[in-house]
N, C-alpha and C positions, 0 to 999 in steps of 0.2 A: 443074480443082481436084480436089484428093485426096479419096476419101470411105471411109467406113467401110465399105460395099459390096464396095469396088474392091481394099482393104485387105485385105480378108475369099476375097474370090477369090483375090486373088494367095497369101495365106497355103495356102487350100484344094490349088491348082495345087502350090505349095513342094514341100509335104508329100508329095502325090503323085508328085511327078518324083523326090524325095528316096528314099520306099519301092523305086524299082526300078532304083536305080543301085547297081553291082555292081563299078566300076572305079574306081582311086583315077584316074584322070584326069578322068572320068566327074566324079565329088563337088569335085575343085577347080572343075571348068567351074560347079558348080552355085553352088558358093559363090559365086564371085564374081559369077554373077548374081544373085542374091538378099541374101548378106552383105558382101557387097565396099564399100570404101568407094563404085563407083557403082551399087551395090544396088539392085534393088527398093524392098526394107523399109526402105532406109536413107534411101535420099530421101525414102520415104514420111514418115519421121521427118524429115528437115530440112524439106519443107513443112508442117507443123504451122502458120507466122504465116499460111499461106494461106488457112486455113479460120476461117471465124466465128467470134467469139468466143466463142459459148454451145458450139460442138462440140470444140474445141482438147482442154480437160479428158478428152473420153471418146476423142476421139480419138488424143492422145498415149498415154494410159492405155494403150490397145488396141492400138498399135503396138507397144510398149516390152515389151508378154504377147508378141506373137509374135516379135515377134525371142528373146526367151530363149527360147522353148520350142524354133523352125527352131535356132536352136545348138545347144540340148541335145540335141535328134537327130540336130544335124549332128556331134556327137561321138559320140555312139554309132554311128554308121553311119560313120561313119571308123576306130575301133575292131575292128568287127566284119568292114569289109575286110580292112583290114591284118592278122588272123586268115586271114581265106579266103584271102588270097592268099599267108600264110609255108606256110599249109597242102599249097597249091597246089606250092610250089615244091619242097618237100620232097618230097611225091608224085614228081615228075616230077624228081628224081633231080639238081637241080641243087646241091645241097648232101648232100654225103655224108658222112653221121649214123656213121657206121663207120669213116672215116677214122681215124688214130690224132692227138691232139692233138700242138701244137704243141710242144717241148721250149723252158722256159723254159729262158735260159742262165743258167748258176753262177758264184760264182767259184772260185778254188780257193788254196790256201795258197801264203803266200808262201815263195819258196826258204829263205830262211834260217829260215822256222816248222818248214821241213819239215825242215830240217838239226839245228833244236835241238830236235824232239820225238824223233829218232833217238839223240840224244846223250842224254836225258831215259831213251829205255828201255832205253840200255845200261847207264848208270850204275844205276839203279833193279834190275836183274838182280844188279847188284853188291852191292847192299844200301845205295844212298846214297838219300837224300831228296833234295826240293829244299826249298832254306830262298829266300823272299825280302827280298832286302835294300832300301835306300830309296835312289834315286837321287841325293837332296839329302845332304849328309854334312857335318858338321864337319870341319875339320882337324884333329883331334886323331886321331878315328877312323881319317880315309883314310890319315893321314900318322904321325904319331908313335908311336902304339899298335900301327902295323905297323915299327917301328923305324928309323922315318923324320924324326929331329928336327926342326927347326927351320935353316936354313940346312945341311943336311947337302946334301953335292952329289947323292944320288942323285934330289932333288927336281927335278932337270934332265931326269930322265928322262920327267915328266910335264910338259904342256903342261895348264896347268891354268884353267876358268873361273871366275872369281870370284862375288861375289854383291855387292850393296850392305850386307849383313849382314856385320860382319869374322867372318871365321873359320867361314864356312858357304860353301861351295863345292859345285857337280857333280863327282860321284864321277867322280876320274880309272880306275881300276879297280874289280871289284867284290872285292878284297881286303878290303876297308873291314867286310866280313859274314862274314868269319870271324872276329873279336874279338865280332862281336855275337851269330853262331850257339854261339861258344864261351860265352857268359856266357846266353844262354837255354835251350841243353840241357845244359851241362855240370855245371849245378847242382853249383856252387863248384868245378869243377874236380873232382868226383868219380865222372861219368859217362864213357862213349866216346862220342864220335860218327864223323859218316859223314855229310856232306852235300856237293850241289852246291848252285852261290848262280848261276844265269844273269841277267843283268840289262845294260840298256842302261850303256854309260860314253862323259861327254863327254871331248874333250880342242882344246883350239886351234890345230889343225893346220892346214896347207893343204892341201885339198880338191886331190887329184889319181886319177887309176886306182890308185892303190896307197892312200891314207890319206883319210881323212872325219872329221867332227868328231864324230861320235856312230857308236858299233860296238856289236852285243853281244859279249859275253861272257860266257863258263862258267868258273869259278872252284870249287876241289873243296876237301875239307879231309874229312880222317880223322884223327882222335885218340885215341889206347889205349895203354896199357903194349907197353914192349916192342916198339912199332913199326920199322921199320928202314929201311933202305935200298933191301935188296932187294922188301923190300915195297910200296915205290914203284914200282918199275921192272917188277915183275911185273903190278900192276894197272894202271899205263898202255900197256903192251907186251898186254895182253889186251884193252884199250880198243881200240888203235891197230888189231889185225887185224876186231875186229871191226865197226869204222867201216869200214875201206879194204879189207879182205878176209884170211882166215885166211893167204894166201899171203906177208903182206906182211913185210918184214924193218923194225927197227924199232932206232935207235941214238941215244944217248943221249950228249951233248957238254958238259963244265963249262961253268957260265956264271955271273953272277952274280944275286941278287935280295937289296934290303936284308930283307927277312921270311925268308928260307930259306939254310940252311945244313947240307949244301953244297948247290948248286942246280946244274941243268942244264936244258939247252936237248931237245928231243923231235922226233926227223925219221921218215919215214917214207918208204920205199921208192917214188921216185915212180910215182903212180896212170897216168899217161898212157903214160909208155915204159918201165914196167917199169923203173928203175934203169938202162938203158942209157946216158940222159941227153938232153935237150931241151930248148928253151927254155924253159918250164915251171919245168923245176926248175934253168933257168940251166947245165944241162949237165952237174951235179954227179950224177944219178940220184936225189938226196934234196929230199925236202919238210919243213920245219919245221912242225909242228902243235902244240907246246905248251911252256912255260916250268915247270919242275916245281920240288921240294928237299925237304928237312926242314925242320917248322915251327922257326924259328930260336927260343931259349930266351927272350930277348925277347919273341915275340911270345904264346909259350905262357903265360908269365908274366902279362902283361899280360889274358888271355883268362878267370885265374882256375886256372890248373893247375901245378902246380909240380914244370919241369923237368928236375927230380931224379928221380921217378918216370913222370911221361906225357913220349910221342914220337907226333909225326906228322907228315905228308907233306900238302904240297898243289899243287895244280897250275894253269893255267888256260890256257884255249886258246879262240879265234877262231871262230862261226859261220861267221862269212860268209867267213875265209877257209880254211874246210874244204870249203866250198860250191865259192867258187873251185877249188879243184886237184880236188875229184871233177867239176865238169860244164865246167873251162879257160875259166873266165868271167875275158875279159882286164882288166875295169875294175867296178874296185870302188863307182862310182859308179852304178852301173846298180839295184843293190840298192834306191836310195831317191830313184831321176827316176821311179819309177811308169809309164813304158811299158809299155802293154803287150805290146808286139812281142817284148820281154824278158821280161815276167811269164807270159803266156799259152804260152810253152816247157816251164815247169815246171807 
């Protein structure tokens, strides 16, 4: 039978064995002699029915003081090992404090960020801004305002997403922000501007290496008296060498757009074989990089200027397929499957 005596020693012996252990192997051995569920002081606590009834009271009491107190030095002396012994280690040289840290890894910009913050600070050298437009659009906007009626066939040329909303659509182009940059800086049609509009455009195409249903695009627009033709051809022919390199030759093909009159198509001397010709550019030596014209009088109109006296020019051209012909990226689907086998290149 357990006594307060017996209680009293083994607590005395604890404490003592406790003071001169110096190892954490050492302090588990201890523990579990004395606090372990088959403890010492812990069974001394479960015999508690075994002793008399008039002693239980001081005897539970007394048990219950030593076990918190052996814990609460059994913490501190676990404490102040695991101290002596990082001390220890560090001394003897097995962690070295001088080594250089580890390099958290980055990510870094996507190909086509990289492509349109280029395109960002050529245009910006030129003196254009960036205006942004809103990806959601009425049809009136994307389509009619750019002189695109209502069953007019050039509407065949966009593949366009609807909405449950009639007459609210994702912007097939970002055209749709030249009528709205025109009507917030142009204040009535009696200022000049100078802006590019970059922005995502859906369209419902079939997802192949060559077309996706969402692309960005750069769309430009300049507006001033007196504006011309050649003044087209000269700021995009200075654009073009200095995307693809000063060396580059740079020609200019009729084409059609219902917003621009006359309009033309923008190639540039292909990047890979030098104009020799290559699959690349289909063998021809040229690359298309952009759809250009004169703002047609329509659309000038329509923006709050009147055609009689203001002329300008606007253009727009492809991120990601400028991205393509500078780094020969064969599939235009690679831009938005998120590999990174493919992203971690650039």
């Amino acid at each position: 039978m357990p006594s307060l005596e017996q209680l009293e020693s083994t607590y005395t012996q604890a404490a003592a064995e406790l003071s001169k252990i110096t190892s954490g192997d050492a302090l588990e051995a201890w523990e579990r002699r004395y606090l372990g569920k088959k403890g010492e002081i812990t069974l001394a606590l479960r015999s508690v029915g075994q002793i008399a009834p008039e002693e239980r009271a001081a005897f539970g009491k007394r048990a219950n003081e030593i076990k918190n107190a052996l814990g609460a030095a059994y913490s501190e002396r676990e404490e102040a090992i695991r101290q002596h012994e990082l001390a220890q280690t560090l001394e003897e040289g097995e962690i070295d404090v001088t080594l250089p840290g580890r390099t958290i890894p980055t990510g870094g910009l996507h190909p086509t960020t990289q492509t349109l913050r280029k395109i960002y600070n050529i245009w910006a050298e030129m003196g254009f801004q960036v205006y942004r437009s809103r990806d959601v659009e009425d049809d009136e906007t994307n389509f009619t305002l750019l002189n695109i009626p209502p069953h007019h066939p050039a509407r065949d040329m966009w593949d366009t997403f609807h909405t449950t909303t009639p007459g609210v659509i994702l912007r097939t182009h970002t055209s749709p922000g030249q009528v709205r940059a025109m009507h917030e800086y142009g204040e009535n049609g009696t200022q000049p501007i100078r802006v590019i509009l970059p922005g995502m455009c859906y369209r419902y195409e079939q997802i192949s290496a060559r077309s996706e249903i969402q692309f960005n695009q750069v769309e430009g627009l300049a507006v001033g008296r007196n504006i011309r033709l050649t003044d087209l051809k000269g700021t995009i022919s200075a654009f073009a060498r200095r995307m693809f390199g000063p060396d580059k030759r740079v020609r200019f093909r009729g084409s059609y757009f219902p917003f621009t009159e006359p309009s033309m198509e923008v190639d540039v001397e292909c990047v890979l074989c030098g104009g020799h010709g290559c699959p690349m550019c289909k063998y021809t030596g040229w690359l298309e990089i952009a759809g250009c014209g004169m703002v047609h009088p329509v659309v000038l109109e329509n923006g709050g200027y009147d055609p009689r006296e203001w002329s300008g020019f606007a253009f727009g051209m492809g991120p990601e397929r400028m991205t393509i012909l500078l780094h020969g990226i064969p599939d235009i689907r690679y831009f938005w499957a998120n590999d990174l086998r493919f992203l971690e290149q650039f």
